[in-house]
C-alpha positions in Angstrom: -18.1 20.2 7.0 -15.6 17.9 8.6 -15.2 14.2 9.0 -14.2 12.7 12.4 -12.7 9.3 12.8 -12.8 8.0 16.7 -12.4 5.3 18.5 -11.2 5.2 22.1 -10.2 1.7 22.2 -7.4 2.1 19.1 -4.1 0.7 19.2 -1.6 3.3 20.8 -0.1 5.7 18.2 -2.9 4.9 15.5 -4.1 8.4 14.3 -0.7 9.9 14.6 0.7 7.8 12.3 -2.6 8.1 9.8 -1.4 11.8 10.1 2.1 11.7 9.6 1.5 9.2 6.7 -0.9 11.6 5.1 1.1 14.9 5.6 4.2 12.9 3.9 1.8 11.9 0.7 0.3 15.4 1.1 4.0 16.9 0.4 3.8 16.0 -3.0 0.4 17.2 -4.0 2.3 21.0 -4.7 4.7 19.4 -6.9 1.2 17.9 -8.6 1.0 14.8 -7.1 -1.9 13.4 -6.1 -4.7 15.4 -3.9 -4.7 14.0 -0.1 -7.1 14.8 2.7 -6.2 17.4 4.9 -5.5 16.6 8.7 -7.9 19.5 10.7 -6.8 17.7 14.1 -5.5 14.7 15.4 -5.2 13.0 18.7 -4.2 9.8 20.5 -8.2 8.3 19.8 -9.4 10.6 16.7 -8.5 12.5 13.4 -11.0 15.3 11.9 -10.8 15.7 8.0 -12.5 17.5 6.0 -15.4 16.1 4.8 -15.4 15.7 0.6 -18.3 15.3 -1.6 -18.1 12.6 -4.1 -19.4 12.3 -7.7 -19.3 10.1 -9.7 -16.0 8.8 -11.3 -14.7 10.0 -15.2 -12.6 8.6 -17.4 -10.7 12.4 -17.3 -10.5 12.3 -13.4 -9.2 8.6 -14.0 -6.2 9.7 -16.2 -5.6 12.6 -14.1 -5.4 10.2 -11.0 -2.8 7.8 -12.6 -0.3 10.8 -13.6 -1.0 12.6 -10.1 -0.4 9.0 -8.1 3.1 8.5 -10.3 4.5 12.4 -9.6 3.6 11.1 -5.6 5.4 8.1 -6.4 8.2 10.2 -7.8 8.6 12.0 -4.8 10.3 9.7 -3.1 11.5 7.6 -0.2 14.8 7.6 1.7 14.8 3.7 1.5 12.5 0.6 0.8 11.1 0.0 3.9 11.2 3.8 5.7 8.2 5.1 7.5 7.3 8.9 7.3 9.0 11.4 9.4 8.0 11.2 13.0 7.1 7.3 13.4 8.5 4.5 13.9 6.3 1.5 12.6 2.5 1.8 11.7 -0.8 0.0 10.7 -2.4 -1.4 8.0 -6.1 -1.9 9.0 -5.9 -2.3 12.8 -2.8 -4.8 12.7 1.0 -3.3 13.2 3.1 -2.8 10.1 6.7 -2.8 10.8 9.2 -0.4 9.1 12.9 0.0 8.8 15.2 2.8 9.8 18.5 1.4 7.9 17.9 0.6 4.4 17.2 -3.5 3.4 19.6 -4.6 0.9 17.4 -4.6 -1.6 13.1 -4.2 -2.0 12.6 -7.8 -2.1 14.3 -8.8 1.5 12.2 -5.5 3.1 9.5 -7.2 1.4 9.8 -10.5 2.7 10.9 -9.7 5.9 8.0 -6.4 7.0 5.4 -7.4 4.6 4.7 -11.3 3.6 6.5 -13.4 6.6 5.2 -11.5 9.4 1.7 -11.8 8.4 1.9 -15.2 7.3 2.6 -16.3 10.3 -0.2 -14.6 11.7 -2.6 -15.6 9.3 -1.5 -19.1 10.4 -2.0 -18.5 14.0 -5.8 -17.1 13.4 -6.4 -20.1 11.0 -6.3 -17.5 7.6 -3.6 -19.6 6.5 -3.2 -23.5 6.6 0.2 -24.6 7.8 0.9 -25.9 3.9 0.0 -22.4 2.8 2.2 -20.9 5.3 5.1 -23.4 4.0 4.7 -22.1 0.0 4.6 -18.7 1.2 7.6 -19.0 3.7 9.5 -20.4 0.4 8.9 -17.7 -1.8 10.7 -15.1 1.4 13.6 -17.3 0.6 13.3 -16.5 -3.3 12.5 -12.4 -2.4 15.4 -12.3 -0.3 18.1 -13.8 -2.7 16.5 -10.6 -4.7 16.3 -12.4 -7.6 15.5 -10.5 -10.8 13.6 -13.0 -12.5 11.4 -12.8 -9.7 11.4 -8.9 -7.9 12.2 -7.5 -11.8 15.3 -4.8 -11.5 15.8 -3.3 -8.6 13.2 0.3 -8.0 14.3 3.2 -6.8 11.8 3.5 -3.2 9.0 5.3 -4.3 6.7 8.1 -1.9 3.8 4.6 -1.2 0.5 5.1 -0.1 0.4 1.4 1.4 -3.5 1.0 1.4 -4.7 2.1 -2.0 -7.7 -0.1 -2.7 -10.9 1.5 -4.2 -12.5 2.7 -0.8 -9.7 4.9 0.2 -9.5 6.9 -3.2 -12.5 9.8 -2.7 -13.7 10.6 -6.0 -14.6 14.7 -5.8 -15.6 17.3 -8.4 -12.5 18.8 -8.2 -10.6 14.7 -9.0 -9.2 12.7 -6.5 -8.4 12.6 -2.7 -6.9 9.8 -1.0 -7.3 9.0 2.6 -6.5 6.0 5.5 -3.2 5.2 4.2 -0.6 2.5 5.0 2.5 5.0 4.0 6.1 4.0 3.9 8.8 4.0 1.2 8.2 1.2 -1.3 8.6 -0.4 -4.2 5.8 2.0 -7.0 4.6 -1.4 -8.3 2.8 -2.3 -4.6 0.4 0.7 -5.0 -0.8 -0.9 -8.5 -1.0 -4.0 -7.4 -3.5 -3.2 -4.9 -5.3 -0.7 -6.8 -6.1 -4.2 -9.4 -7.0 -6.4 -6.0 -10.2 -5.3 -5.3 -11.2 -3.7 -8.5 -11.3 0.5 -9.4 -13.5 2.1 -11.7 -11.8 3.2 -14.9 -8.3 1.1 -13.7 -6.9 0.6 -17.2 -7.1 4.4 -17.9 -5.8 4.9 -14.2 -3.0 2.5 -15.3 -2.4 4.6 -18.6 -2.2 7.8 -17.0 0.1 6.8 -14.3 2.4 5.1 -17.5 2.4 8.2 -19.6 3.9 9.9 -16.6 6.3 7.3 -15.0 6.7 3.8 -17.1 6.7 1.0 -15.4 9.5 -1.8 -15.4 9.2 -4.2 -18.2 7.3 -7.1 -17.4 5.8 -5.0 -14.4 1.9 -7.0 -14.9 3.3 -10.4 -14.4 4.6 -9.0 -11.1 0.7 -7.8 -9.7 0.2 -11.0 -8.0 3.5 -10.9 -6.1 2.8 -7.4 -4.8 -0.5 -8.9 -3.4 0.4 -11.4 -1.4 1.1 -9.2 1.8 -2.9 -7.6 1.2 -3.8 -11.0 0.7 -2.2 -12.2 3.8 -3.8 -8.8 5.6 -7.0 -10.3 4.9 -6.6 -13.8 5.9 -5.8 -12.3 9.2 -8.5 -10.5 9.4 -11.4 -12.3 7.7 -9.9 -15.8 7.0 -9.0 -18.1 5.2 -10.5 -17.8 1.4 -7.9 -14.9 1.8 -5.2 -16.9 2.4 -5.9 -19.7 -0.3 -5.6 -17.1 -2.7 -2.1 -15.9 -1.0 -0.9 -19.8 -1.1 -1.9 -20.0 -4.8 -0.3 -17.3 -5.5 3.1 -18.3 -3.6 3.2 -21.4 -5.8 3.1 -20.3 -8.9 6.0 -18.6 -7.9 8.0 -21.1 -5.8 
């Protein structure tokens, strides 16, 4: 049984670049990272997957997720800020995600300059963002690219990112899980559990304790969640308004 995504209308390049991100991820699964669905076919308006029955989620397929999504992590990234091979820049949602080809001088200016500025100022434009809101948040670029360590914590080495992994794009099967529709580039390993806690997972804090078993996080990596979430945050005031990008403001101030 397959699965086919379609849509005639999508922006050029689209399910190319859902392939190419999920062959990169899927490079890691041998090495035991974690599971990714397979790419049957793709064109330039569809991608076939297979299609995966899910059950329902375990505290054992939880644990095993969090180790399997830090060995993925582990496989790593030429630079913060790369897209896989074969792309240029790619999508989050519908809306273009821009990537680098020379590496940033450090995470936090790749962050501020791809990730939370760009859609800032688009959230403004659509009205997701207020311009006072877009003020806070263009003040806390300034702080991510002076690459503070107070703020961005010691600098990662660019981690193998999903991009995308909130709770609908992880497929819990009998055989653990599968992750699909990602947002892959080279990031920093904290983004992908920031936006695993965003929109809540089932079984996060054994997720969480499986992926630290396997890969520890940087000290004081929780008091960093909220900064990894302002570019999802800022996704979502773009694309369904502006509670979104209150919470991305908020979020910008207690930082700024």
């Amino acid at each position: 049984m397959v699965f086919t995504k379609q849509d005639p209308n999508a922006p050029a390049g689209f399910y190319p670049v859902e392939a190419a991100g999920l062959r990169w991820l899927g490079e890691a699964t041998p090495s035991g990272g974690t599971p990714v669905a397979d790419v049957l076919e793709v064109t330039d308006s569809s991608i076939v997957l297979p299609r995966y029955p899910t059950v329902s989620p375990t505290p054992e397929a939880a644990r095993e997720f969090g180790r399997r999504l830090a060995l993925t992590h582990g496989a790593g990234a030429p630079h913060h800020g790369c897209a896989p091979p074969g792309v240029a820049d790619g999508f989050i949602a519908t809306l273009p995600l821009h990537h680098l080809t020379q590496p940033p001088p450090h995470w936090g200016d790749f962050y501020a300059r791809c990730r939370v500025e760009p859609f800032a100022r688009a959230a403004e434009a659509s009205g997701g963002l207020s311009g006072s809101g877009l003020n806070l948040v263009l003040k806390l670029c300034d702080r991510l690219r002076e690459g503070d360590p107070a703020l961005i914590g010691p600098e990662a080495k660019p981690a193998r990112l999903h991009g995308d992994l909130w709770s609908g794009n992880i497929l819990w099967t009998s055989a653990g899980t599968v992750v699909i529709d990602p947002a892959a580039h080279g990031g920093h390993p904290e983004t992908d559990l920031a936006m695993l806690t965003l929109f809540g997972l089932p079984h996060l804090e054994i997720v969480i304790d499986g992926y630290q078993e396997t890969a520890p996080s940087a000290d004081g990596w929780r008091d960093r969640v909220s900064l990894h979430q302002v570019h999802p945050l800022l996704v979502h005031a773009v694309l369904f308004g502006a509670s979104y990008g209150e919470q991305a403001a908020r979020v910008a101030r207690s930082y700024v």
